[in-house]
C-alpha positions in Angstrom: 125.4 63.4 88.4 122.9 62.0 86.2 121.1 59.7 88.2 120.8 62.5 90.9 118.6 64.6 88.5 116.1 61.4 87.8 116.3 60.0 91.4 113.0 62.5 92.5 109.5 62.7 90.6 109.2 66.0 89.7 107.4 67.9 87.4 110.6 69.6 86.2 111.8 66.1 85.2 108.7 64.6 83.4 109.0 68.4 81.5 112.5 67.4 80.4 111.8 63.8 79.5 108.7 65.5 77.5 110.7 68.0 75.6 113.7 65.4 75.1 110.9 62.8 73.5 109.8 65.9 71.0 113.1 66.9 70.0 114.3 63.4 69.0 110.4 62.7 67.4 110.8 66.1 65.6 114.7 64.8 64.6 113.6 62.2 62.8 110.7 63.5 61.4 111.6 65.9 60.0 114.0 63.8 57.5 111.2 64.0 55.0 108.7 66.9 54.9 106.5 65.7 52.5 104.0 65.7 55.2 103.7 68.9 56.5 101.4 69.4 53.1 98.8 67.5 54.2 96.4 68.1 57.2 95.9 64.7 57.6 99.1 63.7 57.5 99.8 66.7 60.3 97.5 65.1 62.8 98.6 61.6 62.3 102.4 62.8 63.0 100.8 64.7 66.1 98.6 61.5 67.1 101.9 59.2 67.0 103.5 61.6 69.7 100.5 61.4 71.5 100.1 57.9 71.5 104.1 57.8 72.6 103.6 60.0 75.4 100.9 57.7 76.6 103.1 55.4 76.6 105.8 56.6 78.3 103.9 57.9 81.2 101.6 54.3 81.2 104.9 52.5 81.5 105.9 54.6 84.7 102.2 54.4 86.5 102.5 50.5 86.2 105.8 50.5 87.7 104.9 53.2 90.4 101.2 52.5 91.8 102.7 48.5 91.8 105.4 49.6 94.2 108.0 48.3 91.1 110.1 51.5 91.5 110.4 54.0 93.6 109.5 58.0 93.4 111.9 58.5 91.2 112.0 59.7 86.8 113.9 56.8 86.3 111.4 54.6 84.3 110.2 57.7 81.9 114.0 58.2 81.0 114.5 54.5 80.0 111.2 54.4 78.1 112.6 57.4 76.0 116.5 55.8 75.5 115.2 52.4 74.6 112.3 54.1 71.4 115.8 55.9 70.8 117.8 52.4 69.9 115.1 52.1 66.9 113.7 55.1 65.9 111.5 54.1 62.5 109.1 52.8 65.6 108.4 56.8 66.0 106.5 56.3 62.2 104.8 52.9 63.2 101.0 53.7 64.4 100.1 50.3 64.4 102.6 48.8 66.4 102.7 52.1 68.8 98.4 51.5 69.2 99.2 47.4 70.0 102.0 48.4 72.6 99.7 50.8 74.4 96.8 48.1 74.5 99.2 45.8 76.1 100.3 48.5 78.6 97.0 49.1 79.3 96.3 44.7 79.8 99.7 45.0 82.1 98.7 47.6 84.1 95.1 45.6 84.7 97.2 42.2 85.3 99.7 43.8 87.7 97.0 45.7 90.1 95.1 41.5 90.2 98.0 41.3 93.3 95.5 43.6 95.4 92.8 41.0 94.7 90.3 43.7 94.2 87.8 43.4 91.8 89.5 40.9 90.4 87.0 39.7 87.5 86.7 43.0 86.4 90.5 43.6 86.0 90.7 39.7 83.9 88.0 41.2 81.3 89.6 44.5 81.0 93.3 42.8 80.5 91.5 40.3 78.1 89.9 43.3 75.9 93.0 45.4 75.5 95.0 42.2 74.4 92.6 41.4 71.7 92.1 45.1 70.8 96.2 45.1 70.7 95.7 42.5 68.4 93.4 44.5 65.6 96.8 46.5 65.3 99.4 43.5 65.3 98.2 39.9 64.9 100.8 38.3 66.9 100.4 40.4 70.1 97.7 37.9 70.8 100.6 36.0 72.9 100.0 38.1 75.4 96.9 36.4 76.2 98.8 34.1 77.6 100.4 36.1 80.4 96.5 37.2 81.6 96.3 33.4 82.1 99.6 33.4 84.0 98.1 35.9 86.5 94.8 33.8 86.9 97.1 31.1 88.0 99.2 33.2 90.2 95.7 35.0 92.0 92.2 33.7 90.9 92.2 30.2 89.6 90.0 28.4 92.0 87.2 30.3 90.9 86.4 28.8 86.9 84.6 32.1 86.0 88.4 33.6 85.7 89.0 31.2 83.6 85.8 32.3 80.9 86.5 36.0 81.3 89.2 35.6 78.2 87.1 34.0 75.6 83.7 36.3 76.1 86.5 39.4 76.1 87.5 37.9 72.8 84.2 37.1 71.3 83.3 40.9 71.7 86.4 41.7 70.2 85.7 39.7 67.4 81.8 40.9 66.9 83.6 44.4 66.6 85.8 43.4 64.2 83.2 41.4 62.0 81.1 44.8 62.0 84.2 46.7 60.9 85.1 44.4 58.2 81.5 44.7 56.4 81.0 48.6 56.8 84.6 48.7 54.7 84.3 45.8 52.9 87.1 44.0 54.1 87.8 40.4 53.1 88.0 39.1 56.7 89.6 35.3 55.6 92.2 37.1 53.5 93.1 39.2 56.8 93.7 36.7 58.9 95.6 34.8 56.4 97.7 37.7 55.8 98.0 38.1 59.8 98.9 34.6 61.1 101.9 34.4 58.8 104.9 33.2 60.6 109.1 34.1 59.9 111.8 33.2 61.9 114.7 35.0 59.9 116.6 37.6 60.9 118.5 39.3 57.6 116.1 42.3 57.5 118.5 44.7 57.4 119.0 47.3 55.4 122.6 49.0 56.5 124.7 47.7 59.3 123.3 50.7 61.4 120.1 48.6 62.3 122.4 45.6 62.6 124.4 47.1 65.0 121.7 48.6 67.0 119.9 45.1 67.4 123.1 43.9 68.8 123.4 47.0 71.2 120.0 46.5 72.7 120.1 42.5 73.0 123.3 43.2 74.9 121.8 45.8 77.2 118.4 44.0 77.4 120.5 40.9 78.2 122.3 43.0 81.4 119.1 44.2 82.6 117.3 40.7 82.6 120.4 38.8 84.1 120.6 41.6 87.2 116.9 41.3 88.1 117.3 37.3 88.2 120.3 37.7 90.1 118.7 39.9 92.5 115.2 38.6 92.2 115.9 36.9 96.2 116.2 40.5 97.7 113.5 41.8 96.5 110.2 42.1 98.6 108.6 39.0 98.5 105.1 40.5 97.9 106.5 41.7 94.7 107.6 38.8 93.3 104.6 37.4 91.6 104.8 41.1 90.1 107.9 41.1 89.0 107.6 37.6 87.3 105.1 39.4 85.5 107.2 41.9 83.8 109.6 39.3 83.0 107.4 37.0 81.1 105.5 40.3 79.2 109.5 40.7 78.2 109.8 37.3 76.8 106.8 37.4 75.5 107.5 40.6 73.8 110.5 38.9 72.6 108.7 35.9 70.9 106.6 38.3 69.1 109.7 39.9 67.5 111.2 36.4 66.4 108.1 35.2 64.9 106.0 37.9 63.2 106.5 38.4 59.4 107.8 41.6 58.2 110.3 41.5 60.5 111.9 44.8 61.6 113.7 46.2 64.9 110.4 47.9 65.7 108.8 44.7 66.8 111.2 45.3 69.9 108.9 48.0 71.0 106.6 45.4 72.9 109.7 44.6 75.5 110.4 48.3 75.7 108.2 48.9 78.7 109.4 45.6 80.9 113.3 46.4 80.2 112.5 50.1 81.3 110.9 48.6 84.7 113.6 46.2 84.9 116.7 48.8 84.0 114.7 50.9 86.8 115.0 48.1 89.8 118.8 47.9 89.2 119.5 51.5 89.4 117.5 51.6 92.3 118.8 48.8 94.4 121.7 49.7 97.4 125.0 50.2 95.1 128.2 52.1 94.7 127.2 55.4 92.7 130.2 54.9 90.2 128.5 52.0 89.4 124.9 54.0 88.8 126.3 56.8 86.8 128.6 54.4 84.7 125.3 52.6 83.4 123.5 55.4 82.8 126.1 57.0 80.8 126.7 53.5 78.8 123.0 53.7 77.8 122.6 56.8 76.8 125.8 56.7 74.6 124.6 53.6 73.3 120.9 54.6 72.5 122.1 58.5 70.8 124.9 56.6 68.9 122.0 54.4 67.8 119.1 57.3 67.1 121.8 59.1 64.9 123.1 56.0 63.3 120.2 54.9 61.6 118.7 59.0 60.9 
């Protein structure tokens, strides 16, 4: 039943998906309302929905206009169950910000398979990274994956290949002219930034515990299907699809290395698992099958959301 209300892309649905992603915001904002005092603190709650919204409906242009899905609500739904499985991410501006550069880097990466205006797209996807990177140090990673698609379209031409570090030396000129209008101590920045931690006992109950274990199960699913399936899919998706999976694994890294470790730093595979959940609903199955996964997911990412309120 489910999957026949999010199989079409209609204005109905991405008004449901809207109002569902402003009842769970307002859920768990509203544990502590301390804020709705301040003015300031008003519009940054109403800038962090914003920025999630962009998010959500970024996530589902990339996987549309690159033929990764089809015309269906399916991606948008995903987006919101998987923000569900760690909610604290819905107070997190910075790490919101850096996953909404990198969407915007993907989307610029994924369009380089039309071969159109190709330098253009490298400089763009090289901009947002580092911008990304103003918010969260170690989202700098995916720099690497704009160098994966010169490789896979544009590497006989070495001007690709310089794109990157002039995108990055502007970046840095911004930052330098930031850092001496507000005074900031630039060397103690970056010392603070590049700091690395590979442990994982963050918790703080076993709700968060419990909901890292959920999600590593269902990301796990998700990944293992697309590789499994990965030889029946179009062949002029491919290179795309690679794409996605590497920003996942990539996404992935950043969790396991970045200091201050929290479930948040999941939100950077958020939008690849959401494509990826969205190509194995969509391919030819038995619709038992469909609805059972569906229904598994959503139980899994409320009992999470409500878990950890």
């Amino acid at each position: 039943m489910i999957t026949s209300v999010f199989k079409k892309s209609t204005p109905l649905n991405f008004s449901l998906v809207v109002i569902l992603m402003l009842v769970f915001f307002l859920l768990y904002q509203f544990q502590d309302l301390s804020w709705t005092n301040s003015l300031l603190l008003v519009s940054k709650k109403g800038m962090l929905f914003c920025v999630l919204l962009a998010t959500v409906f970024i996530t589902n242009f990339v996987a549309k206009k690159n033929g990764l899905s089809k015309d269906s609500s399916f991606t948008i739904f995903f987006s919101l169950l998987f923000f569900l499985f760690f909610p604290s991410v819905l107070d997190n501006l910075n790490l919101l910000l850096s996953n909404l550069f990198i969407l915007l880097a993907l989307r610029r990466l994924i369009s380089l398979q039309s071969m159109k205006a190709s330098k253009e797209k490298i400089f763009d996807a090289s901009l947002w990274v580092f911008l990304a990177t103003l918010f969260h140090f170690w989202s700098i990673i995916f720099i690497v994956l704009v160098f994966i698609s010169i490789i896979f379209h544009v590497s006989r031409d070495y001007r690709n290949w310089i794109l990157p570090f002039i995108a990055f030396f502007i970046v840095g000129i911004l930052f330098m002219i930031y850092a001496t209008v507000f005074d900031l101590d630039v060397l103690e920045y970056i010392k603070k930034s590049v700091q690395i931690n590979f442990e994982i006992d963050y918790f703080t109950n076993n709700y968060q515990n419990g909901a890292l274990s959920i999600y590593a199960t269902v990301a796990l699913f998700f990944v293992v299907s697309l590789f499994a399936t990965f030889s029946n899919r179009p062949q002029l998706l491919h290179t795309s699809f690679k794409k996605i999976i590497a920003s996942f694994f990539i996404g992935v890294v950043i969790f396991l290395i970045s200091a201050n470790k929290s479930n948040d730093l999941l939100v950077f595979t958020f939008a690849p698992l959401a494509i990826m959940a969205t190509s194995h609903i969509e391919i030819p199955q038995e619709k038992l099958n469909q609805e059972l996964v569906m229904y598994v997911l959503i139980a899994c990412s409320l009992f999470a959301f409500f878990s950890q309120l």
